[in-house]
C-alpha atoms as one frame of an Amber mdcrd trajectory, in Angstrom:
protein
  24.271 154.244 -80.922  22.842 151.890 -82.962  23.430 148.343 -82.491  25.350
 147.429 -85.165  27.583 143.769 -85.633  31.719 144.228 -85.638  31.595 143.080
 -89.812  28.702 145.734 -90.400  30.642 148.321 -88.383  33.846 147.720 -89.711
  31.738 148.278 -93.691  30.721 151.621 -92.623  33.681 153.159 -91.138  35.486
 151.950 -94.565  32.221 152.892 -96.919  32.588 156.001 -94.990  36.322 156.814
 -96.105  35.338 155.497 -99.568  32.634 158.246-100.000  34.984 161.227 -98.853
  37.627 160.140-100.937  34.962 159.333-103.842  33.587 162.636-103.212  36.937
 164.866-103.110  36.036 165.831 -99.370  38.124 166.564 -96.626  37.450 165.053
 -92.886  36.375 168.741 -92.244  34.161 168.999 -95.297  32.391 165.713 -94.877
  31.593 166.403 -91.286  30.127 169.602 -91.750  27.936 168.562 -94.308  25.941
 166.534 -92.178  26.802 168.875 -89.292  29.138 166.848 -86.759  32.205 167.259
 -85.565  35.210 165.961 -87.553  35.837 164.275 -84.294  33.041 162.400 -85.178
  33.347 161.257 -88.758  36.991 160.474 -87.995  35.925 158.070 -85.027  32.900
 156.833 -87.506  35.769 156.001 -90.210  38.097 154.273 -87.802  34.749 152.098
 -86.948  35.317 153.614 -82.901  31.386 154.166 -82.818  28.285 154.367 -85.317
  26.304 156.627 -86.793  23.152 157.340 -84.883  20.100 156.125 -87.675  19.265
 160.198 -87.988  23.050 160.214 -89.316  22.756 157.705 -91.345  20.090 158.902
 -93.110  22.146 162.325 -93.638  24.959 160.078 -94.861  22.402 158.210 -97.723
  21.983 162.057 -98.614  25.493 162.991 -99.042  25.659 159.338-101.432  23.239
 160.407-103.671  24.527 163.839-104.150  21.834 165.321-102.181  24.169 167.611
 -99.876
């Protein structure tokens, strides 16, 4: 898990929620995407732990449109 600051984390769980919502996507949807579990996203949204820096790259991707 990256080490990440309680502000920064806090950012990316709601930047997180802001993308699926921006990009009509369900938990289920987003998660598969970049291939985790919705487990997962839904503990990265509600800031329980971070994205490991390989899944943060995958979530630049999903950003930009790229998946």
């Amino acid at each position: 898990m990256p080490n990440m600051t309680e502000p920064r984390r806090h950012a990316l769980g709601k930047r997180l929620l802001e993308l699926r919502k921006a990009r009509d996507l369900t938990i289920r949807e987003a998660s598969a995407k970049i291939k985790v579990s919705e487990r997962t996203w839904r503990a990265w949204e509600r800031n329980e732990f971070a994205p490991s820096e390989a899944h943060l790259v995958l979530i630049e991707l999903l950003e930009a449109g790229k998946l």
